[in-house]
N, C-alpha and C positions, 0 to 999 in steps of 0.2 A: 769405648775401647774394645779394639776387636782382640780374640781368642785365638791359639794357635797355639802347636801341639809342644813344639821343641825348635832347637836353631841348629842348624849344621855349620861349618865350612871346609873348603877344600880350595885345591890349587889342580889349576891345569900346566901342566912341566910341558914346554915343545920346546924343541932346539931353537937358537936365535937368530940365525939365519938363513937358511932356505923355507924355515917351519915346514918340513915336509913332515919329521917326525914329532912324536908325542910319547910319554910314560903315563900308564894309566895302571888302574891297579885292575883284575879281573878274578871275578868271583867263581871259588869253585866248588862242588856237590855238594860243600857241606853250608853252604850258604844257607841261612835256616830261611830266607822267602825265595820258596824255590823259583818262582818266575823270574828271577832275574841271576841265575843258576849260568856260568858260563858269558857273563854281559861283563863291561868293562865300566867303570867309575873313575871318575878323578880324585885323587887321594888327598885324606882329612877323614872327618869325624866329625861326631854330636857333640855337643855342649856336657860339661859337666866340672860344677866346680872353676868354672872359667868368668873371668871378666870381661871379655870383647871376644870378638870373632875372631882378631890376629893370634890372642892368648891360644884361643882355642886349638889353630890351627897348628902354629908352633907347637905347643903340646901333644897333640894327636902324631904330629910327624916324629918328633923324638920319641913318642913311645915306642911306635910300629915299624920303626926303622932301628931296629935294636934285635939283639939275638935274645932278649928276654923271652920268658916262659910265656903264652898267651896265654893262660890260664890267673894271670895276673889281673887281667880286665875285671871290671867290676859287672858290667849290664852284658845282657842279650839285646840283639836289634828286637827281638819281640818286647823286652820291657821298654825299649827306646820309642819304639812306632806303637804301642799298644795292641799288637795284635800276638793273645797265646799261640796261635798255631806255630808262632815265626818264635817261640821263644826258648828255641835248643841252640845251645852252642859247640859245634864240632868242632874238636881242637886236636883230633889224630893225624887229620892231615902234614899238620907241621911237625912232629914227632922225626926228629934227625935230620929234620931240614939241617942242610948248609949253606953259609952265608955268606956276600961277600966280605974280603976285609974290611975290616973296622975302620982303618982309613980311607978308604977310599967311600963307605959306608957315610963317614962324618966329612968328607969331601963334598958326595954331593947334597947330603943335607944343605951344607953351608950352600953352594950355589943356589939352591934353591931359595933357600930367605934371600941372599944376595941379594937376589935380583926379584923377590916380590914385588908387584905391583898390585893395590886395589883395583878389583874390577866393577861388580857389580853386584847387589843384593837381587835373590829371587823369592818373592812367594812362591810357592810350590804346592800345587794340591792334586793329592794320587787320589783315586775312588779307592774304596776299602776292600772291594769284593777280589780282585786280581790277587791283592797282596794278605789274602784272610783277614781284613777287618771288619766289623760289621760300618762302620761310619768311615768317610773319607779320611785322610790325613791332608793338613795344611800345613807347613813348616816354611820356616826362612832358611836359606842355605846363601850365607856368603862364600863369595867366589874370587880369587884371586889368580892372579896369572904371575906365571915363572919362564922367562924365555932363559935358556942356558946354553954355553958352549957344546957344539954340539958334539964335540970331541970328548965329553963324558958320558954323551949318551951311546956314545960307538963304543965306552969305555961298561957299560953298564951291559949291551947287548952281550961284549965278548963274556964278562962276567956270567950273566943268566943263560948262555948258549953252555956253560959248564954247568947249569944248575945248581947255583949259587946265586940264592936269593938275597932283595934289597930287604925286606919287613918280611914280619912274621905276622903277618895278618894277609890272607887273601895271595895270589901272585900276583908279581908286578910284569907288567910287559911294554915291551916296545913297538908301539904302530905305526906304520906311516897314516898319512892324515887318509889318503883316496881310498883305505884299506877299508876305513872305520866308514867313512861314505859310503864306501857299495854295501854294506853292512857285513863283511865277513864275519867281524864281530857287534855285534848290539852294545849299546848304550843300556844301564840301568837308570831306575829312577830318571828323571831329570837333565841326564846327561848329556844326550843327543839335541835338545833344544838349546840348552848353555851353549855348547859348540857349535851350534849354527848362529847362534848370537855375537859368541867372541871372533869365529871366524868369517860369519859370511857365506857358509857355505852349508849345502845339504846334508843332514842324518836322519837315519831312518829312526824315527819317535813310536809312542805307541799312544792311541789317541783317550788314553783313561787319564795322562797325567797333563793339569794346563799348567803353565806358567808366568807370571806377570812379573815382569823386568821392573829390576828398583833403581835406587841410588848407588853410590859407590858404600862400601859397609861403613859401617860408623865404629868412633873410638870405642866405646863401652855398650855393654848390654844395660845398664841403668839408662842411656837412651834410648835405646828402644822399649822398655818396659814404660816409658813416655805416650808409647802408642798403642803396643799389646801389651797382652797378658798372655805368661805362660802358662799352658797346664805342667810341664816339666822346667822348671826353673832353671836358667842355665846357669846359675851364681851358684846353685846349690848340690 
């Protein structure tokens, strides 16, 4: 039975018809692994207390898309990926953030479940030296896709051009797809492979992180603990 650190999942949001654009969340100074400081991620979260990757992901999205206090989170990304250097949490950032309305807020949450679909499981292994680890990191991160109306995301740009945020973790932004290709903005972790997978198409990666493409996620993390074993338990 092979070994492996923790589980993620997230959802890639593009509009559903031209897919020119995308919603991604993008990390800012106070991101405690500084290398991926100003990079853009697909939005979700690590396991905890969760039974499947779906749980997971539903959970992660209703927390952080909420005007709660981020100071509510339980872990650091350094307890999460084991590495102390990464184990400060800045939460000045959001201090008076505003937000957009709360319905429109739980509007597009809902589109987004709406219209999930299972994509694909990733093994994922970053070398440890970039990110202050002393040992690589190996993790699963299931990956789900959300195509929506794109008329909420013209509805989300006009919102965030007032400075009025979706979540209270990280900001959220709106790319078009050729943007994130020339690399205006970098991919963290993982990210830029995923999207040249789902899409087809070229992102600029960085060559510490590989990636081996799985199956579509599974119902429960009691099947995969069939295969691995976690060092952070995602049940628990």
């Amino acid at each position: 039975m092979e070994t492996i650190n923790h589980h993620a999942a997230a959802v890639f949001i593009l509009s559903d018809e031209t897919k020119q654009k995308c919603v991604v969340q993008v990390y800012d100074n106070g991101y405690p692994v500084s290398l991926f400081r100003s990079h853009f991620n697909l939005c979700g979260g690590n396991a905890g207390k969760d039974n499947s990757p779906l749980s997971l992901l539903k959970r992660e999205l209703n927390e952080e898309w909420s005007d709660l206090p981020l100071e509510q989170e339980s872990e650091t990304v350094g307890a999460i990926i084991g590495a102390p250097a990464s184990d400060v949490k800045n939460v000045e950032y959001v201090k008076g953030r505003i937000y957009a309305p709360r319905l429109f807020r739980q509007a597009f949450y809902n589109a987004v479940l709406g219209n999930l679909v299972p994509y694909r499981d990733y093994r994922i292994n970053i070398a440890g030296a970039p990110i202050g680890k002393k040992e690589d990191l190996d993790f699963i991160s299931s990956v789900y896709v959300s195509r929506i109306n794109p008329l909420l995301i013209t509805e989300l740009e006009e919102e965030l051009s007032q400075e009025h945020e979706l979540t209270n973790e990280g900001i959220t932004r709106v790319f078009r797809i050729d943007a994130l290709m020339r690399g205006d903005v970098r991919g963290a972790w993982a990210c830029p492979t995923i999207l040249r997978d789902i899409l087809c198409l070229p992102f600029p990666d960085y060559d510490f992180v590989r990636v081996t493409k799985g199956e579509q996620p599974r119902a429960s993390f009691a099947e995969y603990k069939q295969d691995f074993q976690y060092r952070r338990d995602p049940e628990c």
